[in-house]
C-alpha positions as CSV (number, residue, x, y, z in Angstrom):
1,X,-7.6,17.3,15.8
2,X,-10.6,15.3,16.8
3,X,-12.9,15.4,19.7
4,X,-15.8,13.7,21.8
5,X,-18.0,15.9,23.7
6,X,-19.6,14.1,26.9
7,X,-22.9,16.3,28.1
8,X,-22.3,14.9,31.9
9,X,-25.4,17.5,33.1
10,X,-25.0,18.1,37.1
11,X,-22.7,15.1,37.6
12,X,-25.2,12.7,39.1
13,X,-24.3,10.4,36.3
14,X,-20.8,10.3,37.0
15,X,-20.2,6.5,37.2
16,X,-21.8,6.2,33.8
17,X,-19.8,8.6,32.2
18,X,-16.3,8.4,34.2
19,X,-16.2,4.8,33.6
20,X,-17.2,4.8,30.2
21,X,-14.9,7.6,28.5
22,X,-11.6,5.5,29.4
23,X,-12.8,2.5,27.6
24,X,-14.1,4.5,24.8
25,X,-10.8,6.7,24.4
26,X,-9.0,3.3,24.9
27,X,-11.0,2.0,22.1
28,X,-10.4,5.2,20.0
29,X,-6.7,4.8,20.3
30,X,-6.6,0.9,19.4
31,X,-8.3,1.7,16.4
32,X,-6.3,4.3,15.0
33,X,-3.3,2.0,16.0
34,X,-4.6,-0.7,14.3
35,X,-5.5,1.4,11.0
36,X,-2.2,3.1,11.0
37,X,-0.9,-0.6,9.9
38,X,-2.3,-1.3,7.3
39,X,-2.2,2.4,5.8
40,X,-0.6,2.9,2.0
41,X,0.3,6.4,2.6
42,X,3.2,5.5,4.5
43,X,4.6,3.9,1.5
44,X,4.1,7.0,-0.2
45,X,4.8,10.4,1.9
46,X,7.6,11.2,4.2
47,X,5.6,11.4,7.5
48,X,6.7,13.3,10.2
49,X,5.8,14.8,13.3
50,X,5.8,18.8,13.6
51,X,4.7,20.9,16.7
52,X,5.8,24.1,14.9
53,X,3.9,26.5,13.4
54,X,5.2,25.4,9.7
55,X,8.4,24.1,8.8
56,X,10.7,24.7,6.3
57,X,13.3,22.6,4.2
58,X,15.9,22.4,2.5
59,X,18.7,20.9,0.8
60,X,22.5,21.3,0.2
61,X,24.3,20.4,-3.1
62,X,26.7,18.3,-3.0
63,X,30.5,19.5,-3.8
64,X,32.5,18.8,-6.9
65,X,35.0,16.2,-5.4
66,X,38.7,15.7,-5.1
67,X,41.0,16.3,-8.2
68,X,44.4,15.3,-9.0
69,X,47.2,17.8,-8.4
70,X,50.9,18.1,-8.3
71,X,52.8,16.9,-4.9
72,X,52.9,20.0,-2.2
73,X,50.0,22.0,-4.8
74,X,47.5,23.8,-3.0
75,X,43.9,22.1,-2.0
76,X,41.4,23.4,-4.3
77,X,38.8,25.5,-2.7
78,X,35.5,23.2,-3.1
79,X,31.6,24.7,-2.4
80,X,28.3,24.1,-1.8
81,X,24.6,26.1,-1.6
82,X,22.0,25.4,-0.2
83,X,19.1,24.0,-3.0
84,X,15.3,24.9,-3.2
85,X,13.3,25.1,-0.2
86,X,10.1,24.9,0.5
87,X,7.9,26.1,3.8
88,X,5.2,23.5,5.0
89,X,2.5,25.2,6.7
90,X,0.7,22.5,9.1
91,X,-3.2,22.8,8.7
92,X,-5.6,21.8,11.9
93,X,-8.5,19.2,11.4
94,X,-11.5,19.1,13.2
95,X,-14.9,16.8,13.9
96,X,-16.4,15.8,16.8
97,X,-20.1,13.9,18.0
98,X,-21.8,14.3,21.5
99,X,-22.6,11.7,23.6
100,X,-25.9,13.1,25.7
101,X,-27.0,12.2,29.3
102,X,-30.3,11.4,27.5
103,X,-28.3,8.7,25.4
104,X,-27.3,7.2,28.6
105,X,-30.4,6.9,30.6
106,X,-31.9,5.3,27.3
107,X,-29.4,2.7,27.6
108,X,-28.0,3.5,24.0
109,X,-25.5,1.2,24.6
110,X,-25.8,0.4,20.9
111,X,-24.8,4.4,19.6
112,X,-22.4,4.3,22.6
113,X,-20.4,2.0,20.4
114,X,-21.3,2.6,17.0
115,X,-20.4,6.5,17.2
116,X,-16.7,6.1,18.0
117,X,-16.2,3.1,15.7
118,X,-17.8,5.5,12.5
119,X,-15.7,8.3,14.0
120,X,-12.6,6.8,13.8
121,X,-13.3,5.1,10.9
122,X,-14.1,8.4,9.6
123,X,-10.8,9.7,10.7
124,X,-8.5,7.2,8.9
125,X,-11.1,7.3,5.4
126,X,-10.1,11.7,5.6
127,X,-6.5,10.7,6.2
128,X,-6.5,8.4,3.3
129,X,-8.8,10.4,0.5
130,X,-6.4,13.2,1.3
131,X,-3.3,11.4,0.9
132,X,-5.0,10.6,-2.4
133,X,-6.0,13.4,-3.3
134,X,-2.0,15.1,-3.1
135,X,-0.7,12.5,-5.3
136,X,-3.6,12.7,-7.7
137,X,-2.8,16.5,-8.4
138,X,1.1,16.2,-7.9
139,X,0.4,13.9,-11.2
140,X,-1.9,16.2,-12.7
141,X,-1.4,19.9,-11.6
142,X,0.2,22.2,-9.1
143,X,-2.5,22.0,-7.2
144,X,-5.6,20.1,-5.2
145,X,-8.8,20.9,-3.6
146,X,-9.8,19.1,-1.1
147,X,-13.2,19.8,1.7
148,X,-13.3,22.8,0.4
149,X,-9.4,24.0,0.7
150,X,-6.7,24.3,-2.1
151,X,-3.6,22.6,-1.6
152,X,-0.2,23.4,-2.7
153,X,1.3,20.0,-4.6
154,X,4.3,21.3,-6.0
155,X,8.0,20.5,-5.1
156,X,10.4,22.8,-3.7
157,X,11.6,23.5,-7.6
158,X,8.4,25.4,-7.7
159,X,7.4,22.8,-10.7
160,X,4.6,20.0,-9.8
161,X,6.0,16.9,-8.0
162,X,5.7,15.0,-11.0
163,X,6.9,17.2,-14.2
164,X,9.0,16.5,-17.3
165,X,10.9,20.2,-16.2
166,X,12.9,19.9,-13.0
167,X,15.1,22.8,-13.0
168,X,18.6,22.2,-11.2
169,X,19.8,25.3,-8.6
170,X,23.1,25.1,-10.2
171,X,22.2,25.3,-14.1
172,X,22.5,21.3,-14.7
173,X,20.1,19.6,-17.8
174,X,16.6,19.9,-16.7
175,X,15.0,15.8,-15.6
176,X,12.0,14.2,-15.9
177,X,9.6,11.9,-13.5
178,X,6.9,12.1,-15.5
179,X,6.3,9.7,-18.5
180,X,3.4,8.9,-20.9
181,X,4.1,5.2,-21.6
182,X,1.1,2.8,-21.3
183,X,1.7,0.3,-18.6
184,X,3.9,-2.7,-19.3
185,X,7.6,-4.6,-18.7
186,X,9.4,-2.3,-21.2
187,X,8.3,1.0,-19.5
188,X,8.7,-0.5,-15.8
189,X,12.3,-0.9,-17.1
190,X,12.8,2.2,-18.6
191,X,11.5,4.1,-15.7
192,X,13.6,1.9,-12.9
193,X,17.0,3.0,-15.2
194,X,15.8,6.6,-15.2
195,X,15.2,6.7,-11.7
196,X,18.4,4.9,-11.5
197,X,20.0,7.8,-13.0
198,X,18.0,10.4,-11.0
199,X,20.7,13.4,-10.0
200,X,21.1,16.0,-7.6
201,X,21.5,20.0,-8.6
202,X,25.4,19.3,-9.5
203,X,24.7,16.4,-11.4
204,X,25.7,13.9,-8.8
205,X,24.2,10.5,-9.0
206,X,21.8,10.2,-6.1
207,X,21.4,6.1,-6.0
208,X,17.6,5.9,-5.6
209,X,16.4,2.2,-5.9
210,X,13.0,2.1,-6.6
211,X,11.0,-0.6,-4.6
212,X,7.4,0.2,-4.8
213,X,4.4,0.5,-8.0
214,X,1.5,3.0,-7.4
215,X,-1.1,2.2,-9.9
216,X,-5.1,3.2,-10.2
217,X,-7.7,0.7,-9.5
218,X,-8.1,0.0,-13.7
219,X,-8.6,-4.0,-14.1
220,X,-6.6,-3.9,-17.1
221,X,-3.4,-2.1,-15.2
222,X,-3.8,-4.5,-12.3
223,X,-3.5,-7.4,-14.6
224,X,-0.4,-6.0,-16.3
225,X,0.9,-4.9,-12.7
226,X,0.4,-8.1,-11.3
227,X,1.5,-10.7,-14.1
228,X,5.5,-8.5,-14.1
229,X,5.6,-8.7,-10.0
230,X,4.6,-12.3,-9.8
């Protein structure tokens, strides 16, 4: 949550500041628009809106399938549980700046415009080192600090996002998403067939085609990266 605080005094100034806060909300809301575009992390989080408290979810496994039986046999009884889950507890941000009636009558036209545009841009740079931040201790913990608060990066398995030890609800073979291999064709292959053959809690197949490469800013992996996509 973000917000502007306009010092409008004894309302004298009224056609300064009623006529200018449209625009600059206006302005505010282009930007953010504008910004949201071009933003990585929806490439790399599930975003969605919440107006709840926290939410919570969840899975179910899948169930066994159809067998073969004798004609007029009874239908097998199938099943399914529900998998981990996992409550998300939504977290409020704040900042705000003042725009002063003295700002006005100096004709500060200048800071009138400058303020928003490095508040916004303040805005999306938060939204972006936090986004950051998550995936860079789902890769290396369980958990993140970030301004001051620790954040939770694990999964719902109770295991960190990325981990060589996903547990399956039902007792299946433990999986991996998290590999060692220096960066090159051979281990972009490997990694595509394993997530290939990524599997739900009964061992189900879950058909995940993986489309996108999240690498560091290293010049040497961005070479590498580059010369395979190209």
């Amino acid at each position: 949550m973000a917000g502007i605080i306009f010092s409008q005094g004894s309302g004298v100034n009224d056609s300064v500041f009623g006529k200018s806060q449209e625009p600059i909300k206006m302005f505010l809301e282009n930007k953010v628009e504008a910004f949201e575009n071009e933003s990585a992390l929806k490439n790399v989080f599930l975003m969605d809106k919440s107006n709840s408290f926290a939410e919570k979810l969840t899975s179910m496994t899948a169930m066994n399938g159809f067998n073969p039986v004798g004609e007029g046999a009874a239908y097998p009884k199938d099943e399914m549980q529900e998998s981990y889950d996992k409550v998300l507890q939504n977290v409020e941000w704040k900042d705000s700046f003042p725009i002063t009636q003295t700002m006005v009558e100096d004709a500060k036209t200048l800071d009138l415009r400058k303020k928003p545009t490095a508040f916004i841009n303040g805005y999306n740079r938060t939204r972006e080192m936090f986004g950051a931040a998550l995936l860079g201790g789902s890769i290396n913990g369980t958990s993140v600090t970030f301004r001051g608060r620790n954040f939770d990066c694990t999964g719902a398995d109770k295991v960190s996002l990325f981990a060589a030890n996903h547990p399956s609800i039902l007792g299946k073979a433990a999986q991996a998403n998290k590999f060692t291999d220096a960066f090159s064709d051979d281990a972009l292959n490997k990694a595509e067939c394993v997530m290939q053959d990524f599997r739900g809690d009964n061992g189900e197949i879950l058909a995940v085609s993986p489309n996108t490469i999240i690498i560091p800013n290293d010049p040497k992996i961005l070479h590498n990266a580059f010369s395979l996509v190209q």
